[in-house]
N, CA and C atoms as a LAMMPS dump frame, in Angstrom:
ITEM: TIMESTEP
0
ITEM: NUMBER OF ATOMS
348
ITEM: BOX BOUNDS ff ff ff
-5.0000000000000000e+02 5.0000000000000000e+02
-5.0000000000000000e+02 5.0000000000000000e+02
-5.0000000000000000e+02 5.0000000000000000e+02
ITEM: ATOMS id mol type element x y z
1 1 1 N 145.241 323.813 170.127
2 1 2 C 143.885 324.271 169.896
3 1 3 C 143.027 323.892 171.106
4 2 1 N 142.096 324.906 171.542
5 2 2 C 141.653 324.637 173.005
6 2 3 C 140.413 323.546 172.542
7 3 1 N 139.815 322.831 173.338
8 3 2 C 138.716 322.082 173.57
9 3 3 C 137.253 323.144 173.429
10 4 1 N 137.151 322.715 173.135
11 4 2 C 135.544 323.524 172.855
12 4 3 C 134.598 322.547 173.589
13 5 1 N 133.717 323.084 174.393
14 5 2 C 132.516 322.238 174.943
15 5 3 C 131.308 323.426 174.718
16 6 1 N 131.171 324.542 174.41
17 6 2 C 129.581 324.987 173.906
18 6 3 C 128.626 324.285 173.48
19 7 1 N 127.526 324.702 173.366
20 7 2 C 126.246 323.846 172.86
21 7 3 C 126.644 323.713 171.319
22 8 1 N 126.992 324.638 170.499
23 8 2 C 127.014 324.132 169.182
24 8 3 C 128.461 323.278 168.415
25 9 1 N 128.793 322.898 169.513
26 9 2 C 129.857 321.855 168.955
27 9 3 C 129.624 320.885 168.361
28 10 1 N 129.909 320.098 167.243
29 10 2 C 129.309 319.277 166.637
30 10 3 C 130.278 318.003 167.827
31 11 1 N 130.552 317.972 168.072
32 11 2 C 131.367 316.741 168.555
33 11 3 C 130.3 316.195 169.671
34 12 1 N 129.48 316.78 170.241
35 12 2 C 128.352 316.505 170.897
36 12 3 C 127.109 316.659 171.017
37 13 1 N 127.138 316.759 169.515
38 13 2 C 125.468 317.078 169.027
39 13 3 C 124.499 315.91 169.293
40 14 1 N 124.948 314.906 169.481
41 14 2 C 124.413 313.021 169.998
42 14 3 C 124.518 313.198 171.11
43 15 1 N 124.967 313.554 172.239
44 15 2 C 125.128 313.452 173.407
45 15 3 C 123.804 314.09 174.245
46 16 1 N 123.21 313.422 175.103
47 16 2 C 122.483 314.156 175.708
48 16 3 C 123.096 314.893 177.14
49 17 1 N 122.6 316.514 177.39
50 17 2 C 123.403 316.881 177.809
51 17 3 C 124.004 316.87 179.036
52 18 1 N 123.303 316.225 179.904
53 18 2 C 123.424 315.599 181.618
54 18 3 C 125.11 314.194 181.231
55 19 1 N 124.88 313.989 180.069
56 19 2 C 125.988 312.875 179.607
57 19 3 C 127.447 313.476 179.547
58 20 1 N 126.779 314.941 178.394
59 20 2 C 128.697 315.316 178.316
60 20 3 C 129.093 315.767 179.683
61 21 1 N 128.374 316.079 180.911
62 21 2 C 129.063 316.716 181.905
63 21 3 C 129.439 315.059 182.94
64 22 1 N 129.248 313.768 182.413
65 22 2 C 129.842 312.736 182.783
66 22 3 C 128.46 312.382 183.876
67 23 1 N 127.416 312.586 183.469
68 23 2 C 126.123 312.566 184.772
69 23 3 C 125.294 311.864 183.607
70 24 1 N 125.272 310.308 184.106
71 24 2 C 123.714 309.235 183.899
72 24 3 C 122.746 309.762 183.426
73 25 1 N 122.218 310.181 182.279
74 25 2 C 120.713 310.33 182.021
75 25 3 C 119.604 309.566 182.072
76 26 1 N 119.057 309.123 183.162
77 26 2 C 118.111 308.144 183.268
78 26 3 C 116.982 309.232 184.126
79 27 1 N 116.003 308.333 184.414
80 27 2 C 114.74 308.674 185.356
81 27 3 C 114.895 308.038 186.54
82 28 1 N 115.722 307.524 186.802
83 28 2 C 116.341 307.45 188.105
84 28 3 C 117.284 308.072 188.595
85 29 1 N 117.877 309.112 187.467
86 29 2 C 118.904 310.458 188.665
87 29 3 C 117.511 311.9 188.363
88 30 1 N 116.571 311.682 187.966
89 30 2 C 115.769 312.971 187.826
90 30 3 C 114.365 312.599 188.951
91 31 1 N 114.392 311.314 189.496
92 31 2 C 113.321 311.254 190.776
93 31 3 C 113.432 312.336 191.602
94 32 1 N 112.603 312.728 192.099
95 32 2 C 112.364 313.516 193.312
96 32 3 C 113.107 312.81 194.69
97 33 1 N 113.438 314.069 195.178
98 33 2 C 114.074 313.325 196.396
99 33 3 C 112.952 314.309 197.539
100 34 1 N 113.13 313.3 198.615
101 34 2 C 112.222 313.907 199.575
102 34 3 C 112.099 315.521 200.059
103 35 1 N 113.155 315.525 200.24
104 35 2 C 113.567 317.277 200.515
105 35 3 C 113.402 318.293 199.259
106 36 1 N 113.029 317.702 197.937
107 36 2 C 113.26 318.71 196.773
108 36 3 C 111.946 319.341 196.892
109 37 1 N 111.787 320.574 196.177
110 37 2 C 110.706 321.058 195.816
111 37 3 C 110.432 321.256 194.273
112 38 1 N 109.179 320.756 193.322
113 38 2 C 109.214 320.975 192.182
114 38 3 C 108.224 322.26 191.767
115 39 1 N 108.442 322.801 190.836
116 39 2 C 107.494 323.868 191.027
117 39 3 C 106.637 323.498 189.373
118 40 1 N 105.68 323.449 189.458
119 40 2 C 104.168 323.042 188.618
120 40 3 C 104.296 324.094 187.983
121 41 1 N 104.596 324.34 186.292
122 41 2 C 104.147 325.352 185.784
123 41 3 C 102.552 324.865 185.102
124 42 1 N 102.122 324.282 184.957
125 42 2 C 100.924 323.852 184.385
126 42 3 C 99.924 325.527 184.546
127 43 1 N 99.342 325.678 184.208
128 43 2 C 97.871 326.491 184.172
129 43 3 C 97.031 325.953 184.853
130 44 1 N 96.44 326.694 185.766
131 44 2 C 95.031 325.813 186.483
132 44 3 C 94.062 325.955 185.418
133 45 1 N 92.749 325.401 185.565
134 45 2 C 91.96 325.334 185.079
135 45 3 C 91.266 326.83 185.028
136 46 1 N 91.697 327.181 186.123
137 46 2 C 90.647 328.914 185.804
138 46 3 C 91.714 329.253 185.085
139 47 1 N 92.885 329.604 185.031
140 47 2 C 93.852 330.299 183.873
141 47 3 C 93.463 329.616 182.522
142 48 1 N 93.795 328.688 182.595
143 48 2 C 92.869 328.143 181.161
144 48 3 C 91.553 328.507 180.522
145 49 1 N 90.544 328.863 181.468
146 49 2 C 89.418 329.315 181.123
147 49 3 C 89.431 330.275 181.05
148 50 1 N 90.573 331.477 181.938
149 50 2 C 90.598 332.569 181.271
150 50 3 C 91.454 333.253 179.788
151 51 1 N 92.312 331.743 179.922
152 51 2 C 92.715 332.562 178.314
153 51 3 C 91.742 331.993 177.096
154 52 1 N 90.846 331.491 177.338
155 52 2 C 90.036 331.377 176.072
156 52 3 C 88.714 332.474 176.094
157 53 1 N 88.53 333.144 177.373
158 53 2 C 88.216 333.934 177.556
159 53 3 C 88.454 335.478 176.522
160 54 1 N 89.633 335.406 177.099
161 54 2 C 89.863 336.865 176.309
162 54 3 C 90.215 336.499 175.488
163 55 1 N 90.78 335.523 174.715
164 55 2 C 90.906 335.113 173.126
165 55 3 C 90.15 335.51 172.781
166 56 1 N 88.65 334.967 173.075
167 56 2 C 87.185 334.808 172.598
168 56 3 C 87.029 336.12 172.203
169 57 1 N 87.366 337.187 173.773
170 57 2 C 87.194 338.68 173.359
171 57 3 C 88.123 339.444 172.249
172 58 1 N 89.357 338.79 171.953
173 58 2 C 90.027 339.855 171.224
174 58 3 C 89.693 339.397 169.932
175 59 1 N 89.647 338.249 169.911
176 59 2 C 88.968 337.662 168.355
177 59 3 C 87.216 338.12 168.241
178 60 1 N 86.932 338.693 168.641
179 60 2 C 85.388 339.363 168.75
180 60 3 C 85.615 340.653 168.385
181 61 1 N 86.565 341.589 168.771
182 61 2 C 86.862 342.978 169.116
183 61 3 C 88.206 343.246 168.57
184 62 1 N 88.82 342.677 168.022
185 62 2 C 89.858 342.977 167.336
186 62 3 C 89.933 343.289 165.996
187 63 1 N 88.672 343.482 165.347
188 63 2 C 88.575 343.22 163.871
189 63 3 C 87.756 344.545 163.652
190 64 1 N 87.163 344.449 162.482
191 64 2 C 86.068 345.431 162.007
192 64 3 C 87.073 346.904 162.432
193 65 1 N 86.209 347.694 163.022
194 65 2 C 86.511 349.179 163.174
195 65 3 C 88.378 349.157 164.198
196 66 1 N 88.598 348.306 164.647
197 66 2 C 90.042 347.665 165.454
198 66 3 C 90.902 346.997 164.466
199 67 1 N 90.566 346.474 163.333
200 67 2 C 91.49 345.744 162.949
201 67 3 C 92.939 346.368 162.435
202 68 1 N 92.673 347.63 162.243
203 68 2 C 93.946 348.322 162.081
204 68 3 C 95.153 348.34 162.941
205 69 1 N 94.756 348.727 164.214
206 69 2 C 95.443 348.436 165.597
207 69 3 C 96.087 347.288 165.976
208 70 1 N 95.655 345.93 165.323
209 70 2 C 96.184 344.93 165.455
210 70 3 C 97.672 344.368 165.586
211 71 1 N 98.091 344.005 166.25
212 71 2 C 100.029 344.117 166.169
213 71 3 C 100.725 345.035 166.393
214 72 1 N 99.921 346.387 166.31
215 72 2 C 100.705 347.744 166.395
216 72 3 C 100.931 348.243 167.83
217 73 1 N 102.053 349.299 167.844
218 73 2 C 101.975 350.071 169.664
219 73 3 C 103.415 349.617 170.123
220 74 1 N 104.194 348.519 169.587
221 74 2 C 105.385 348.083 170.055
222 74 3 C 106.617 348.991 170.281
223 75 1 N 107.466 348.806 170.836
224 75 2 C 108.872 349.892 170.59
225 75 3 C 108.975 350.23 169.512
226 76 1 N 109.131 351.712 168.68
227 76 2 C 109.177 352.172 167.961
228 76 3 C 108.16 352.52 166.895
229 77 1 N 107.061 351.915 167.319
230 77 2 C 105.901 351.53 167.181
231 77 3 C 104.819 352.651 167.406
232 78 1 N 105.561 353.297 169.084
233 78 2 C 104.087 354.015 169.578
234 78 3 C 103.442 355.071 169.464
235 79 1 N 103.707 355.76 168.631
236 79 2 C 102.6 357.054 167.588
237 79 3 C 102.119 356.105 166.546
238 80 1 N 102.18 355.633 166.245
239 80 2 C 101.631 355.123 165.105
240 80 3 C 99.999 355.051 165.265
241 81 1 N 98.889 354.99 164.229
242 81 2 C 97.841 354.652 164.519
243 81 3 C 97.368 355.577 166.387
244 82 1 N 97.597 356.392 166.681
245 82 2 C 97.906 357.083 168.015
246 82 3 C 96.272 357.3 168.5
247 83 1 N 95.131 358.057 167.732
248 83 2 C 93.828 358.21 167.62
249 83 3 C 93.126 356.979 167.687
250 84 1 N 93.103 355.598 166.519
251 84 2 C 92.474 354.394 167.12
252 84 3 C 92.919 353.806 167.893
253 85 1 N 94.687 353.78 168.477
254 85 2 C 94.54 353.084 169.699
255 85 3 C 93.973 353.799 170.616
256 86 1 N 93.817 354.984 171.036
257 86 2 C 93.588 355.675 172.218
258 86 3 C 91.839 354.883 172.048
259 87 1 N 91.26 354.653 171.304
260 87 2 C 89.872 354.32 170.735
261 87 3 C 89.821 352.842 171.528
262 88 1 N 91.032 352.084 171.106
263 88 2 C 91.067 350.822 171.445
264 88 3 C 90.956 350.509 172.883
265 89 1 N 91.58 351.702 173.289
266 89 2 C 92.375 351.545 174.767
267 89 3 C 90.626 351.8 175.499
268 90 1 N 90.238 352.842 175.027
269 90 2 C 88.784 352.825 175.767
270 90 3 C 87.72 351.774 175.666
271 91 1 N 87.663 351.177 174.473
272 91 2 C 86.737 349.864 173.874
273 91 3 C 87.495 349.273 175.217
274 92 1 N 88.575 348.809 175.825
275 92 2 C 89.005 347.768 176.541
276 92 3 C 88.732 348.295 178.232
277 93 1 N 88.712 349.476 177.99
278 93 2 C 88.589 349.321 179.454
279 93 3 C 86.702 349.74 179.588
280 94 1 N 85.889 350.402 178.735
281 94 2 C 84.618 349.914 178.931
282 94 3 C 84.137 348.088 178.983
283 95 1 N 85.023 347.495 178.369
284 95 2 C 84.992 346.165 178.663
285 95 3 C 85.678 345.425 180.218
286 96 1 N 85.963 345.932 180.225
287 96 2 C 86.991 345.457 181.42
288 96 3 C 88.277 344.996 181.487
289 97 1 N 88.653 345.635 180.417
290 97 2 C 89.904 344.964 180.146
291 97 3 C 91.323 345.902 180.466
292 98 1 N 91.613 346.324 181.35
293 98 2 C 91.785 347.541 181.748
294 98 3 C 92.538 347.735 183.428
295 99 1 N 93.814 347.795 183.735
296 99 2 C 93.813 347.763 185.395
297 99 3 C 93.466 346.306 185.982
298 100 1 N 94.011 345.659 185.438
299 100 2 C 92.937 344.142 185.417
300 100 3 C 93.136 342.979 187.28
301 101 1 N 94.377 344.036 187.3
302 101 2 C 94.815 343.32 188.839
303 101 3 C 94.548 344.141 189.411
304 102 1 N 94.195 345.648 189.187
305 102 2 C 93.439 346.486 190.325
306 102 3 C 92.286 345.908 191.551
307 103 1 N 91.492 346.362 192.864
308 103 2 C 90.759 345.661 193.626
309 103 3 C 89.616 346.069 192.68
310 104 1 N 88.046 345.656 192.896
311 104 2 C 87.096 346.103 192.112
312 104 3 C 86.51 347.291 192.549
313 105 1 N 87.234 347.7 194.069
314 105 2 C 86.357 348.744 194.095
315 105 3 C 86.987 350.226 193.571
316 106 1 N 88.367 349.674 192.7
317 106 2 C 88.694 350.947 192.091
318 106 3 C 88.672 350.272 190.665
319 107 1 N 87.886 349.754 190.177
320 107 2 C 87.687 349.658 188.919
321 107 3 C 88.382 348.63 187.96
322 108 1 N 88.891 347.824 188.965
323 108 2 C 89.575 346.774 188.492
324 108 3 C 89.05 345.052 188.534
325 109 1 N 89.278 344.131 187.844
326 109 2 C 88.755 342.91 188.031
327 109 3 C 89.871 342.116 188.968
328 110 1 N 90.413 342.567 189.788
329 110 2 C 91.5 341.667 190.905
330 110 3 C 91.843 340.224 190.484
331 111 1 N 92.639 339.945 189.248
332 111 2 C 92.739 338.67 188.178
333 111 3 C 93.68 338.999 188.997
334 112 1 N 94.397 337.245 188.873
335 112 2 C 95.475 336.467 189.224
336 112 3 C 96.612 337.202 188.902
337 113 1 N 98.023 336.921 189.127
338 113 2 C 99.158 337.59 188.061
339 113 3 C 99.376 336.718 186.774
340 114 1 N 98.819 334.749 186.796
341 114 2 C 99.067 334.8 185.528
342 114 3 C 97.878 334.899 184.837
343 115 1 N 96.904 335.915 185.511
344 115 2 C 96.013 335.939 184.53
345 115 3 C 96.136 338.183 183.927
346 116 1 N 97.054 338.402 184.218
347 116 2 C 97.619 339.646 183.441
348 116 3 C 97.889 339.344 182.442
């Protein structure tokens, strides 16, 4: 019977996994070494301020005469409701919500990529 090492093996469900491959799990083999590069996923502070931003807006504008539209439009999804989204789609781009990485002088707010 062959050896099994997959993740759902019970024989190493305790093991942390830098261990079963015979590698020290400490914070002294995960230091930075001079030459490494780490890459920061954190959010800056303007990404942060912009997702409470448009929270703010879709929880403002998502309801009442929109609330139907809500969740809808996905794969298999997209006739559905076809008339209020097209409705929706204009509410968003008279808002600005719309082309959003476009430059401004074609009608776009030139946002970040993680702020798409």
């Amino acid at each position: 019977m062959p050896l099994s090492t997959g993740p759902l093996d019970y024989r190493f469900r305790d093991i942390p996994i830098g261990a079963r491959d015979g590698i020290e799990c400490s914070p002294a083999n995960h230091a930075a070494q001079p030459d490494e590069v780490h890459l920061d996923t954190r959010f800056s502070n303007e990404d942060e301020a912009f997702r409470l931003e448009i929270a703010g807006w879709l929880a403002d504008n998502l309801s009442g005469q929109f609330a139907a539209v809500r969740g809808r439009g996905g794969p298999g999804d997209e006739l559905a409701l076809f008339d209020e989204r097209c409705e929706w789609e204009r509410k968003m781009g008279e808002d600005g919500w719309t082309c959003v990485g476009w430059p401004q002088e074609y009608g776009g707010r030139e946002l970040s990529l993680t702020q798409h």
